[in-house]
C-alpha positions in Angstrom: 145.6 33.0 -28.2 142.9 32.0 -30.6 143.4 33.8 -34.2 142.3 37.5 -34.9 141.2 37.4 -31.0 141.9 41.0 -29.5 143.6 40.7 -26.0 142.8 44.1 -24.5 139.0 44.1 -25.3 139.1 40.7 -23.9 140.7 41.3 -21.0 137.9 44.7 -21.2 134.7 42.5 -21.6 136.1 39.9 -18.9 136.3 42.7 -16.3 132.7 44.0 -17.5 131.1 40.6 -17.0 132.7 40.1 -13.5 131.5 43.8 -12.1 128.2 42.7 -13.8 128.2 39.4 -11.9 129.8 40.6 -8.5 127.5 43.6 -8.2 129.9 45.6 -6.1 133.9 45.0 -6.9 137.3 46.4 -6.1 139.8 46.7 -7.8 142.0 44.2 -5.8 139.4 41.5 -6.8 139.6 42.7 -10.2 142.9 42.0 -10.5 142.9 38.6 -8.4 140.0 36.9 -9.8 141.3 37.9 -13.4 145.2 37.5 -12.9 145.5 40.9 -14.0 148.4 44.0 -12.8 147.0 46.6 -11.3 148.2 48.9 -13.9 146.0 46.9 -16.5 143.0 46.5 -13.9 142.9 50.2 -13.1 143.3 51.3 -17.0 140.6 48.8 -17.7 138.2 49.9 -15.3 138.8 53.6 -15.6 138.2 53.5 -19.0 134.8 51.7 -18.2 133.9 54.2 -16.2 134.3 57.1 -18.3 132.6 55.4 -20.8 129.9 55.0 -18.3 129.5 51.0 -18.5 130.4 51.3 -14.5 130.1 53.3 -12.0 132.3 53.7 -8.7 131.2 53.9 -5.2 133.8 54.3 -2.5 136.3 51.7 -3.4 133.7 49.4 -5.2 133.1 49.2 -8.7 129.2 49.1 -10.2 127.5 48.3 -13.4 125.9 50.5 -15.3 122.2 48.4 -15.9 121.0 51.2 -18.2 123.8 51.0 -20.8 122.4 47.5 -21.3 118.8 47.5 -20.8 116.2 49.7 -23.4 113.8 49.6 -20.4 115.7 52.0 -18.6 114.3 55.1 -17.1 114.1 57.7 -19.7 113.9 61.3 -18.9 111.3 64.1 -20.4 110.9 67.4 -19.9 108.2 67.1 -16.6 109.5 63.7 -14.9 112.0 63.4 -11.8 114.1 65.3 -12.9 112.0 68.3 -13.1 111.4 68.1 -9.0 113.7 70.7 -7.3 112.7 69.7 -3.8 115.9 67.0 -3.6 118.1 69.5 -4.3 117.0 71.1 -0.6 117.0 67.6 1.0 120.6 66.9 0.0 121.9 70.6 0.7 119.9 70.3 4.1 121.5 67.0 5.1 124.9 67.3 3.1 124.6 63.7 2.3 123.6 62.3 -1.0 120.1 61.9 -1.7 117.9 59.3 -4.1 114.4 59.0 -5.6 113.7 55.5 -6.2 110.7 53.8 -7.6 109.4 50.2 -8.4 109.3 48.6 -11.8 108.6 44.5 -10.9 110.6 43.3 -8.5 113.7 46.6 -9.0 114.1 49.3 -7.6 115.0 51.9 -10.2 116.7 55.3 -9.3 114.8 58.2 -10.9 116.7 60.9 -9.4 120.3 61.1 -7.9 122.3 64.3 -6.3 125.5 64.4 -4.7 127.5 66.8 -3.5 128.2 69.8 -4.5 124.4 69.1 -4.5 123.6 71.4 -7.7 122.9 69.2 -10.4 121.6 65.5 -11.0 124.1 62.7 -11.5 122.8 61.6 -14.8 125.3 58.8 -15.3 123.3 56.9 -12.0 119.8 57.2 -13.4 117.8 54.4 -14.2 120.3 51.8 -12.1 118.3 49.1 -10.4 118.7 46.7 -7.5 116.4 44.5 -6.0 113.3 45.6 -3.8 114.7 44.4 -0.7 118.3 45.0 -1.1 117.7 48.9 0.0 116.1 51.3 2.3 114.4 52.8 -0.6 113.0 49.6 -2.0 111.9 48.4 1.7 110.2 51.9 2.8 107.9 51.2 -0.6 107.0 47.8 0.4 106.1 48.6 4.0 103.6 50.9 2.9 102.0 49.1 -0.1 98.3 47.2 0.3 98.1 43.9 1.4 97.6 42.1 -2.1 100.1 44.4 -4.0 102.8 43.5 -1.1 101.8 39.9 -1.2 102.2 39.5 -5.5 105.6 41.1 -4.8 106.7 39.4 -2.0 106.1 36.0 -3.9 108.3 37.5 -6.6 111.1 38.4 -4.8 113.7 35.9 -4.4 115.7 37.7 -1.7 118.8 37.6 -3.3 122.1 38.6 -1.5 124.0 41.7 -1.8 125.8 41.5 0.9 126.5 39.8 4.1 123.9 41.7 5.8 120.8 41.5 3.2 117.7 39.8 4.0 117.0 36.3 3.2 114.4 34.7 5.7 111.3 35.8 3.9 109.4 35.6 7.1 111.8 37.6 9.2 111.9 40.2 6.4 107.5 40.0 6.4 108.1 41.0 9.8 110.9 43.3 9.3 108.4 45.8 6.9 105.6 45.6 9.3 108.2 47.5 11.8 109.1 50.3 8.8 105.6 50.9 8.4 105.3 51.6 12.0 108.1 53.6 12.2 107.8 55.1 9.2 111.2 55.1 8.0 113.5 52.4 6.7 117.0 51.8 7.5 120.3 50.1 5.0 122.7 48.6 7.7 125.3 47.6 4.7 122.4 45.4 3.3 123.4 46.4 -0.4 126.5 47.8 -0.6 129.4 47.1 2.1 130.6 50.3 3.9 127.2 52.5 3.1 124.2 52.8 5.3 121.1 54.9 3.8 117.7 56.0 5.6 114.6 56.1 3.0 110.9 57.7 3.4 108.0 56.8 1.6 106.5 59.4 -0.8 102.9 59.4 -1.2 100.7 60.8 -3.9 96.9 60.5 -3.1 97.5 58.5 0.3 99.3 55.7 -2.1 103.3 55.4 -1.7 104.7 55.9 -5.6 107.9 56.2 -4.5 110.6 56.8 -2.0 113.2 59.3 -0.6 117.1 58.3 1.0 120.1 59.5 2.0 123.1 57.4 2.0 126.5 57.8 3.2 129.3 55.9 4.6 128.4 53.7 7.5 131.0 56.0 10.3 128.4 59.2 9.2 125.1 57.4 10.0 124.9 56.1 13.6 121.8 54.7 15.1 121.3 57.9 17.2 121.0 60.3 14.3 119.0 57.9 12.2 115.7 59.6 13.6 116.9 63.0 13.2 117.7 61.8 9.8 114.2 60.4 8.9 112.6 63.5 9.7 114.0 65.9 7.9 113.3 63.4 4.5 110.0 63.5 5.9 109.7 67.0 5.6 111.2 66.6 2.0 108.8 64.1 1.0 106.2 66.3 1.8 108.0 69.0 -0.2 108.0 66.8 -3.0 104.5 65.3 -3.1 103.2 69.4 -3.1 105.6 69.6 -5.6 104.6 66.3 -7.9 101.2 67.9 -7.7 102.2 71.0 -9.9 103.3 68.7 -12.6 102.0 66.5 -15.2 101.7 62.7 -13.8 104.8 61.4 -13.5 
């Protein structure tokens, strides 16, 4: 060990770089990759999380992008947060519910509930992933214009998430013509393994500024109750569009 070096903050900022690079990470890989116990692992990352440099989902492990990043979402008094209309969506469905929105080639989450479905989950606002990783960032780009979809498109690098995210841009060109015929988008496991999630556009003056979703483990959303599913986020879309429109721009 190199002089004055600290082990345990070490051993803290390797685990941080590799949830960082892994986007999505167990604890057995944790420990693996990093020839770490599981005691030291687990102490390690649940100290990251209550510090709120990660985030966990399931059994998978998350970074926190606004911890790091100035350009995060910041909240005022009449932004996302102010729009109640989630809070019916996610008590409706008993699932979690997002509002996500574009900022380049990221999908940013501006609003976040889960259950007891009472309050906003503060500590997930203003995490990003990329556009086509997502339900919500594919509903948004099915329903742009022609020229803002293509100067996106030839962006995105279609990076993988998982297994199961797009990577053949033309197959994925076709892929959003289909959600913006159906008018829904569905996450098969395309960003995280484990979780599906169904997303709606929301529109404000005919133009899509944003999206709606669920998301849940995979055994809760089958294929037959994916419709069922889209319409009632249709009906809160609506909700929230009539409600946007009480409120300073957003």
């Amino acid at each position: 060990m190199a002089q004055n070096e600290v082990s345990t903050l070490k051993k803290g900022l390797l685990v941080l770089e590799l949830v960082k690079q892994r986007k999505g990470i167990t604890l057995r890989e944790v420990l693996d990759e990093l020839n770490l116990s599981k005691s030291t692992a687990f102490r390690i990352l649940t100290t990251l999380e209550e510090m709120g440099y990660v985030y966990k989902l399931q059994t998978q492990y998350f970074i926190h992008h606004k911890m790091f990043c100035e350009s995060f979402e910041k909240r005022s008094e009449m932004d996302w947060a102010s729009i109640r209309s989630i809070y019916q969506v996610a008590q409706n469905l008993q699932m979690s519910t997002f509002i996500g929105k574009v900022d380049g080639t990221d999908l940013v989450m501006t609003q976040v509930v889960h259950a007891p479905y009472e309050s906003s989950a503060d500590e997930e606002i203003g995490n990003r992933s990329k556009l086509h990783q997502s339900a919500l960032g594919k509903v948004i780009l099915a329903n742009l214009d022609e020229k803002p979809l293509a100067s996106l498109l030839g962006k995105l690098s279609l990076e993988r998430a998982t297994k199961n995210t797009f990577q053949d841009s033309q197959l994925f060109h076709y892929h959003l013509k289909a959600i913006r015929e159906y008018g829904f988008a569905f996450d098969d496991e395309e960003r995280i393994v484990g979780i599906r999630c169904v997303a709606v556009p929301v529109f404000r003056n005919q133009e899509v500024i944003a999206a709606l979703a669920i998301a849940a483990p995979a055994d809760q959303i089958s294929r037959s109750n994916i419709k069922h599913i889209a319409t009632k986020l249709h009906v809160g879309s609506k909700a929230i569009t009539k409600e946007i429109e009480t409120l300073v721009n957003i």
